[in-house]
C-alpha positions as a Markdown table, in Angstrom:
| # | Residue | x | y | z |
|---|---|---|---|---|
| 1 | Unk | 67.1 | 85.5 | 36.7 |
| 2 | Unk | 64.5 | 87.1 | 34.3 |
| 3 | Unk | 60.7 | 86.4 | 34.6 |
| 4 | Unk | 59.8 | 83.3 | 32.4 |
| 5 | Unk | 57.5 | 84.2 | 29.7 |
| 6 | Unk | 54.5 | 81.9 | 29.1 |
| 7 | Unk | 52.6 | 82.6 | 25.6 |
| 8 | Unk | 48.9 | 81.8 | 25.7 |
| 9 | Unk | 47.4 | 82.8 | 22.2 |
| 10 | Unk | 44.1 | 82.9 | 24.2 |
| 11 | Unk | 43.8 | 83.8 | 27.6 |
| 12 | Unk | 40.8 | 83.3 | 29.7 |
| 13 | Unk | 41.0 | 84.4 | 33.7 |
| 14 | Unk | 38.4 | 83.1 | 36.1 |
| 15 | Unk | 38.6 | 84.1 | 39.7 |
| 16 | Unk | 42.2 | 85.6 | 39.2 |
| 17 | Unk | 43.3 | 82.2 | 38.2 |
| 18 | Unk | 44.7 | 81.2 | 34.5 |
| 19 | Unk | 44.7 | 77.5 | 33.9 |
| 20 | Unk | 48.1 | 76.5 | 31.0 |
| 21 | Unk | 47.9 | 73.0 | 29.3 |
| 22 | Unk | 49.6 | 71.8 | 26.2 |
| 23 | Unk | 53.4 | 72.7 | 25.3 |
| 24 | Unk | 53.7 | 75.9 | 28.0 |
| 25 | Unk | 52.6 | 73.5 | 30.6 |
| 26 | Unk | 55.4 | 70.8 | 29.9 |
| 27 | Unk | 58.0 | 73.8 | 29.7 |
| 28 | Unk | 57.1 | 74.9 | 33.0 |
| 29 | Unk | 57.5 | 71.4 | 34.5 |
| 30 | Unk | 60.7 | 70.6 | 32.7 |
| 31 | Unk | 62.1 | 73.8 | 33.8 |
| 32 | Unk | 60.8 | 72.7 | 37.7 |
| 33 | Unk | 59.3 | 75.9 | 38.0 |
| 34 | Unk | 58.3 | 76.3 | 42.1 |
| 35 | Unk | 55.3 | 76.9 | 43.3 |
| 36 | Unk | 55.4 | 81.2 | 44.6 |
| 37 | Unk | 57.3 | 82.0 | 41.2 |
| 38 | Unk | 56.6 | 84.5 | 39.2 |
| 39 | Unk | 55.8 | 84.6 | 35.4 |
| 40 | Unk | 54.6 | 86.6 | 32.9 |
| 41 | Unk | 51.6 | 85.3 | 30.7 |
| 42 | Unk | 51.1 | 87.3 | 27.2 |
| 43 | Unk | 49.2 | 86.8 | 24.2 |
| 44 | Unk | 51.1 | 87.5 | 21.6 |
| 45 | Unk | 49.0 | 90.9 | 20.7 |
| 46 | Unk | 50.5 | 93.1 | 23.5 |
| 47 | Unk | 48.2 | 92.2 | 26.7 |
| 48 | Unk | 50.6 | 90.4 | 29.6 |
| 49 | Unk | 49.7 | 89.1 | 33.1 |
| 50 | Unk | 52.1 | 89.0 | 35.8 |
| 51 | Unk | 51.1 | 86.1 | 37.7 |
| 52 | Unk | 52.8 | 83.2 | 40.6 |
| 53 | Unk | 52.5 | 79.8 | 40.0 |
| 54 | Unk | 49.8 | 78.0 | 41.9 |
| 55 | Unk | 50.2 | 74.5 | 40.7 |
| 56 | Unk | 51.6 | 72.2 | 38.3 |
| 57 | Unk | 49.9 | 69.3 | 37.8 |
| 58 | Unk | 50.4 | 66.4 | 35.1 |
| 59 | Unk | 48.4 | 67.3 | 32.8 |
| 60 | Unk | 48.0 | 71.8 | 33.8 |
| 61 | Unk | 49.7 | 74.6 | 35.5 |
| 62 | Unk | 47.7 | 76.9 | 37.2 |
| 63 | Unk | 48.8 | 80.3 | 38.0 |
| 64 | Unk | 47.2 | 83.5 | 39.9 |
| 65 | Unk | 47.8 | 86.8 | 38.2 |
| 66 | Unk | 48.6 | 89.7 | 40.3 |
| 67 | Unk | 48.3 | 92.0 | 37.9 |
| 68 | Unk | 48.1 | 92.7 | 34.0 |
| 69 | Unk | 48.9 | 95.8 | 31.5 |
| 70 | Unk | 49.4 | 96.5 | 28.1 |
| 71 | Unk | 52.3 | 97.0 | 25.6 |
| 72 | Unk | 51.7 | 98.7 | 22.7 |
| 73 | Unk | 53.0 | 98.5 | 19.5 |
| 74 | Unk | 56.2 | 99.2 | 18.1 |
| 75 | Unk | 55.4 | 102.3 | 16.2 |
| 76 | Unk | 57.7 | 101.4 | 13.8 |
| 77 | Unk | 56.4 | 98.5 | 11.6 |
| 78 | Unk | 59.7 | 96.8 | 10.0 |
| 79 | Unk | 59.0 | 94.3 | 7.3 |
| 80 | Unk | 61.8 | 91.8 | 6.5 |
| 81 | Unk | 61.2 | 90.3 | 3.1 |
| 82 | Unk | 63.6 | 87.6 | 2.8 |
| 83 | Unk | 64.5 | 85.2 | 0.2 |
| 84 | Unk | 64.1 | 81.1 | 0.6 |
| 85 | Unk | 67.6 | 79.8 | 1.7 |
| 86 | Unk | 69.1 | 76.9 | 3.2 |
| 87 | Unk | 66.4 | 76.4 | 6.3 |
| 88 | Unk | 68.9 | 76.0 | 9.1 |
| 89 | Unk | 69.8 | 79.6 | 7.8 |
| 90 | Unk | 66.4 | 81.0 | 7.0 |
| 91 | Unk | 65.1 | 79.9 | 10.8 |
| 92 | Unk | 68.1 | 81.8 | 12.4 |
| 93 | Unk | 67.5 | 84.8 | 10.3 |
| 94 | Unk | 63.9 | 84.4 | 11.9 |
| 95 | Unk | 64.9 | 84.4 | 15.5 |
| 96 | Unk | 67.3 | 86.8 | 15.3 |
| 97 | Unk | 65.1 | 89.3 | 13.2 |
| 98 | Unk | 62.6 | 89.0 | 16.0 |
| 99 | Unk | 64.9 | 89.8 | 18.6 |
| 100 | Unk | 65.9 | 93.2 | 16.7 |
| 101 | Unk | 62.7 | 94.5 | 16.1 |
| 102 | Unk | 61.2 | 93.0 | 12.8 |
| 103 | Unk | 57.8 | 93.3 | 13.3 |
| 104 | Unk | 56.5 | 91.4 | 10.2 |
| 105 | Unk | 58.3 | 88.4 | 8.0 |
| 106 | Unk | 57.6 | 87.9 | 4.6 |
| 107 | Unk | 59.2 | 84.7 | 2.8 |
| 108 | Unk | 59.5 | 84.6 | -0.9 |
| 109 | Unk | 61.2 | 82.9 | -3.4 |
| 110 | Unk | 63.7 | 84.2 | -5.3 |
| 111 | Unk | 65.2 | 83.4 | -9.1 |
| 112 | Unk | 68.2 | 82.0 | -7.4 |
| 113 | Unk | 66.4 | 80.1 | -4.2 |
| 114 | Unk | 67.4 | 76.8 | -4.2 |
| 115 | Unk | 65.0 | 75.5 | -1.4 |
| 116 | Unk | 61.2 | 75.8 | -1.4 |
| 117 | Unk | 59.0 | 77.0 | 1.8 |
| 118 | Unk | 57.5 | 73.8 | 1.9 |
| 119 | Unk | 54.4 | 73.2 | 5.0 |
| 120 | Unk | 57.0 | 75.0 | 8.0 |
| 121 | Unk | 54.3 | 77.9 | 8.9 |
| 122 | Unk | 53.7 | 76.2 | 12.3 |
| 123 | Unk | 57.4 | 75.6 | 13.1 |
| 124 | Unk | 57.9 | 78.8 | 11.8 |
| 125 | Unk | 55.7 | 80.9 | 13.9 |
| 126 | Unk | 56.7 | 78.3 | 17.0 |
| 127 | Unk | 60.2 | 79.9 | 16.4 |
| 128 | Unk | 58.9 | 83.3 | 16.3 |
| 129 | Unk | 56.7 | 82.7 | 19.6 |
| 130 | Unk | 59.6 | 81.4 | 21.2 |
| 131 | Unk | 62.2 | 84.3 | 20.4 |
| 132 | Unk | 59.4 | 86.9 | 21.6 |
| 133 | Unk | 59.7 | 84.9 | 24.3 |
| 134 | Unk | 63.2 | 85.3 | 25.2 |
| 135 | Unk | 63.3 | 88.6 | 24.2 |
| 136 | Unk | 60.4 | 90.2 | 26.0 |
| 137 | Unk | 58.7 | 91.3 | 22.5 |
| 138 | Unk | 55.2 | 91.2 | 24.2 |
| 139 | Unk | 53.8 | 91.8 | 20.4 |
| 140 | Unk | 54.9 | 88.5 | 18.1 |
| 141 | Unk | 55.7 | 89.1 | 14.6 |
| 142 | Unk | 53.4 | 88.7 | 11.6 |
| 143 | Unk | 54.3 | 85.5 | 9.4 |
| 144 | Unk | 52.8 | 86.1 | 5.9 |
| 145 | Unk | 52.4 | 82.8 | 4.0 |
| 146 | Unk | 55.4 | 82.5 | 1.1 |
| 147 | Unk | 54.9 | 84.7 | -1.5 |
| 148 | Unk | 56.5 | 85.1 | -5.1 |
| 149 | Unk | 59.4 | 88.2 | -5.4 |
| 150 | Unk | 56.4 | 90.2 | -7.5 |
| 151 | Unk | 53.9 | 89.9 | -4.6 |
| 152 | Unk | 56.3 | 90.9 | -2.1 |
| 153 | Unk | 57.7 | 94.1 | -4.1 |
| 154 | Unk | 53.9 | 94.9 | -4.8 |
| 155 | Unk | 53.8 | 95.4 | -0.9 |
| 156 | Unk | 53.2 | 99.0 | 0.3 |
| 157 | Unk | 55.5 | 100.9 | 2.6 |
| 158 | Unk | 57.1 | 104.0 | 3.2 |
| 159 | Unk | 60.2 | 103.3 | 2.7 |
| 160 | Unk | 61.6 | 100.5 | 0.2 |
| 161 | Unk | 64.7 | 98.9 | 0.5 |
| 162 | Unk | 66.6 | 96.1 | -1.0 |
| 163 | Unk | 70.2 | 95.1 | 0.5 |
| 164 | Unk | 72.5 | 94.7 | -2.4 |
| 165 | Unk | 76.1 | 93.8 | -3.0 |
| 166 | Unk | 76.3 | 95.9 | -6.0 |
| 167 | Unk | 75.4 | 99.4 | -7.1 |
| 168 | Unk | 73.8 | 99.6 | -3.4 |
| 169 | Unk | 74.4 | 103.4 | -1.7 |
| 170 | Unk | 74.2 | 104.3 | 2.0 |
| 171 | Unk | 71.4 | 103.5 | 4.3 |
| 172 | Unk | 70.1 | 106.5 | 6.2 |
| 173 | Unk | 68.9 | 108.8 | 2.7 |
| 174 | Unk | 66.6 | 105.5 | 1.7 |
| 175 | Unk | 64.5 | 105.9 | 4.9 |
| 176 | Unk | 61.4 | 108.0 | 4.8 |
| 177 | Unk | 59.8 | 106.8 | 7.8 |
| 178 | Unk | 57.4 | 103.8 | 8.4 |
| 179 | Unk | 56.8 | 101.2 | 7.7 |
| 180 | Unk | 59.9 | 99.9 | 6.0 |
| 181 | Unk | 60.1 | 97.2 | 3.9 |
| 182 | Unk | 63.8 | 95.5 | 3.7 |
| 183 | Unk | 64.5 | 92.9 | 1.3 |
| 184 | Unk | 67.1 | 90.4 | 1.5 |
| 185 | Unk | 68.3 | 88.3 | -1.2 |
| 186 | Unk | 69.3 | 84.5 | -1.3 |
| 187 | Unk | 73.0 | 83.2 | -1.2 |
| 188 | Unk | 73.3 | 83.5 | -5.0 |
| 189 | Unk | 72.4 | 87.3 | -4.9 |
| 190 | Unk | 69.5 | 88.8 | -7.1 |
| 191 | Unk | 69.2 | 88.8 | -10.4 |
| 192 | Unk | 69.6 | 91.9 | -13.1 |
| 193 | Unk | 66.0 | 91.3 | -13.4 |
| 194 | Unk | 64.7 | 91.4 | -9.8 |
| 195 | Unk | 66.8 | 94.4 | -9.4 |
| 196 | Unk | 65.2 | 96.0 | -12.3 |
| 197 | Unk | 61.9 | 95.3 | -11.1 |
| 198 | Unk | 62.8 | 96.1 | -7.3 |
| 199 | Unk | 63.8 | 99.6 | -9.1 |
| 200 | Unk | 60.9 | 100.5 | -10.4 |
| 201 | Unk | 58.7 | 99.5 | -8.0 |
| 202 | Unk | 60.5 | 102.5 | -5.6 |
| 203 | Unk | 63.2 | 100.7 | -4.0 |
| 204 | Unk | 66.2 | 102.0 | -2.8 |
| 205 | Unk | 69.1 | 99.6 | -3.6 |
| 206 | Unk | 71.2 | 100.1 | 0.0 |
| 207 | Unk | 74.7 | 98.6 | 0.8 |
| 208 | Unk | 75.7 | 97.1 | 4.4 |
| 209 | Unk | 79.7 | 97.2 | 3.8 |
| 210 | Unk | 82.2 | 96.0 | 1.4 |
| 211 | Unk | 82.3 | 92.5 | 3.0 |
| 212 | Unk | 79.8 | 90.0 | 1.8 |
| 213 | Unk | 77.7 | 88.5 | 4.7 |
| 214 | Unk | 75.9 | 85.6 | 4.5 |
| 215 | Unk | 72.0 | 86.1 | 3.8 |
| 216 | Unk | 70.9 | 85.5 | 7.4 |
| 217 | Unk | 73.5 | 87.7 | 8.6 |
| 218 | Unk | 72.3 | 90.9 | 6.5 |
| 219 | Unk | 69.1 | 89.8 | 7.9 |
| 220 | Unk | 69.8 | 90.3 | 10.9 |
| 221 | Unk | 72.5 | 93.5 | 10.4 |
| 222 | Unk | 69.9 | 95.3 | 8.2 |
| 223 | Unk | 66.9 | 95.1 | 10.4 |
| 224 | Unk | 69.2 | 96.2 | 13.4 |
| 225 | Unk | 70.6 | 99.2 | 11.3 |
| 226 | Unk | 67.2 | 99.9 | 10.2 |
| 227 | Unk | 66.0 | 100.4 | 14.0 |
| 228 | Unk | 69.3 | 102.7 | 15.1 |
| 229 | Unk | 68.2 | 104.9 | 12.0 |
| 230 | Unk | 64.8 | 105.5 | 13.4 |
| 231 | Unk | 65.8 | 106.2 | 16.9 |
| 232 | Unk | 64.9 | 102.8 | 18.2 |
């Protein structure tokens, strides 16, 4: 069984001992985690602690760290730009994206978004911490706040792409190293306009096949593409 991860956004050890309240706690006691068990404490920013649960109280866990390290960064910064859709849709596209890599989310609205960002940041990044979780990516994702399609074309990268049904060409010529920025549209597609603007602010207009996915689904296909492209 892999190590439960426990994320602590700030971690304070005193006497080799690190003291977990608040949702993580009630995780570990309705997963009856055993006292002796090891877990794996991280903060989100690439420091983890390898630790055996002491305790678990009603109200705390305690647990005594045996040892720590540090992950670095991906060295390949992947920025998902991706269009408000339906938000049973959108917060899959999330997970998944974190689980292949994306190292940064940016949410916008597009001419053809039918659904607004509304106040989900929190749930948002509570999905993000969670999939990090589950996927051992010691370093969790940047959530930007939502932005308009100008402000998120206006963002600088190396390498500009926007996933297109139409007029889109292969993937591997469009990627001049990092960081890549990846747009993906909403369930209506983009507009002649967006694509026009996308253009000229040095995007590539790249194709993922001659089916039509859903927009979670080149979410998720396009960030993983992305990452085989680059060697990781």
């Amino acid at each position: 069984m892999a190590v439960r991860s426990i994320y602590l956004p700030a971690v304070s050890v005193e006497n080799n001992l690190i003291h977990i309240d608040g949702e993580e706690h009630r995780h570990l006691a309705v997963a009856r985690a055993e006292i002796g068990e090891t877990v794996e404490v991280f903060d989100g920013q690439g420091n983890v602690w390898t630790a055996a649960v002491e305790s678990i109280g009603k109200r705390e866990a305690i647990v005594r760290v045996r040892e720590s390290r540090r992950v670095e960064r991906d060295p390949v910064e992947l920025i998902l730009g991706l269009a408000m859709i339906r938000i049973a849709a959108f917060e899959l596209a999330l997970e998944k994206a974190v689980e292949v890599g994306v190292t940064r989310i940016v949410p916008f609205t597009a001419s053809r978004s039918n659904v607004a960002p509304g106040n989900r940041h929190e749930r948002w990044m509570r999905i993000l911490i969670e999939a990090a979780k589950q996927s051992k990516h010691y370093c969790v994702p940047e959530l930007d706040a939502a932005k308009t399609f100008e402000q998120t074309i206006s963002i600088a990268a190396s390498s500009k792409i926007m996933f297109a049904e139409r007029d889109g060409h292969p993937l591997q010529p469009a990627l001049a190293g990092s960081p890549v920025l990846y747009l993906v549209g909403p369930e209506g597609g983009w507009t002649d306009g967006e694509m026009a603007a996308a253009l000229n602010a040095g995007f590539q207009l790249v194709s993922l096949g001659a089916s039509i996915l859903k927009a979670e689904t080149a979410a998720i296909v396009g960030g993983a593409l992305i990452r085989y492209e680059l060697g990781n």
